[in-house]
C-alpha positions, 0 to 999 in steps of 0.5 A, a space after each residue: 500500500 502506498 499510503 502515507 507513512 506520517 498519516 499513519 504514525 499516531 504518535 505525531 502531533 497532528 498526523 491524523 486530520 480531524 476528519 479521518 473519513 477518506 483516509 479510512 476510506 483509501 485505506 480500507 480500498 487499499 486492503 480490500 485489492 490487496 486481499 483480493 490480490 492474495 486470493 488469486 494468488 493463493 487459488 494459482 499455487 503461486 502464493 508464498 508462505 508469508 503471504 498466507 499469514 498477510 491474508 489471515 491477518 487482512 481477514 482478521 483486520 476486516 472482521 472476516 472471521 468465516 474467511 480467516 477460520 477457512 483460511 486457518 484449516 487450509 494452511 494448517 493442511 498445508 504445512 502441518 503447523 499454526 497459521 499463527 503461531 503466537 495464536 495458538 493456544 492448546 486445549 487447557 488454556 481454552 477450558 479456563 475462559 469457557 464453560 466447557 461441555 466434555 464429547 466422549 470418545 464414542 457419540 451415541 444417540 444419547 451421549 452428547 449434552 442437552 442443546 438448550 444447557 448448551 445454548 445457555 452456556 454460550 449466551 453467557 459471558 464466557 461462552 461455551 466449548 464443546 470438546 472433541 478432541 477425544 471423540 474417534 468414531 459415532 454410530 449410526 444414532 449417534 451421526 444423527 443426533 450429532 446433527 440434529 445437535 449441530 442444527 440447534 447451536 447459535 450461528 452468530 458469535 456466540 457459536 461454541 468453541 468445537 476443537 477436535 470437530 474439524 478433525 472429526 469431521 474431516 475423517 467423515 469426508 474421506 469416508 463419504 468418499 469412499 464405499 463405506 458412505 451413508 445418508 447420515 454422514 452426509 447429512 452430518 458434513 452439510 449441517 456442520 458446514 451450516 454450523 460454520 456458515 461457509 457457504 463455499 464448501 456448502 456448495 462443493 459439497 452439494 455437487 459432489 452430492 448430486 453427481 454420487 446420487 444423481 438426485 438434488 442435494 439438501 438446501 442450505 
């Protein structure tokens, strides 16, 4: 960006004017072509390693958070590690500024917690965590109920903190692929991308769905 550097220090006397509103305005345009700038270059392969991190924190700056938490999963597939190391806290630290709901190692039909205790808890001023990081696997029921639940769960910001999910979630997509598929775990994959608001994946989703069963898949 090629704004003016003393415009920007705010620690000179004077080097913001009064009225702020077109410098916030160029700068905000600036940032925005640069971000789009940043996603051609990372859907052609050509993006550098420290360009991953500019994005993430472009998105984080523009209260992209749907973009930054895509953004985040990707780079953690990539190159195995953080998108943010200093970003990144492990499950104890999360537990201490949550209410904190334990999945169990297998979901059933009747193992996960009440939806309406989960929705007090993250209308509360800590929020909610569900934690899967010990969950490895769900029958039948259990892949039902597990979506039902997701279906009952605020979308906004006070949707609960779900570490482990992601990685639950992306053994079922290998799984959708493969002969061992089911009605349920696809049912299950398109209301946890409701759960995450991210429409794009919705709708990659949607054709594989249609293309596999040759019928029209679920709405959003």
């Amino acid at each position: 960006m090629n704004t003016n550097k003393l415009a920007l220090d705010f620690t000179v006397a004077g080097s913001l004017p009064p009225d702020s509103t077109e410098l916030i305005k160029h700068i905000t345009s600036e940032i925005e072509s640069d971000i789009r700038t940043l996603e051609h270059a990372l859907e052609n392969g050509s993006m550098m390693e420290t360009g991953w991190r500019l994005l993430a924190a472009f998105y984080l700056g523009t209260n992209r958070a749907n973009d930054f938490d895509t953004l985040k999963q990707r780079y953690k597939d990539n190159f195995d590690a953080p998108i943010f190391t200093e970003l990144h806290q492990d499950h104890s630290s999360l537990k201490s500024f949550r209410i904190v709901f334990e999945i169990l190692q297998k979901i059933t039909h009747d193992s996960l917690p009440d939806a309406t205790t989960v929705c007090k808890a993250c209308d509360s001023p800590t929020g909610a965590l569900l934690d899967f990081s010990n969950v490895r696997g769900a029958d039948a029921n259990g892949l039902k109920a597990l979506t039902e639940f997701l279906s009952q769960l605020p979308r906004d910001h006070t949707r609960p903190e779900t570490p482990g999910l992601d990685r639950f979630i992306s053994r079922l997509e290998k799984t959708a692929d493969s002969n061992e598929s089911t009605e349920d775990i696809w049912n299950l994959l398109f209301e946890y991308q409701r759960f995450c608001n991210d429409t794009h994946i919705f709708d990659e989703l949607s054709i594989k769905y249609a293309v596999r069963f040759g019928i029209s898949p679920p709405v959003w």
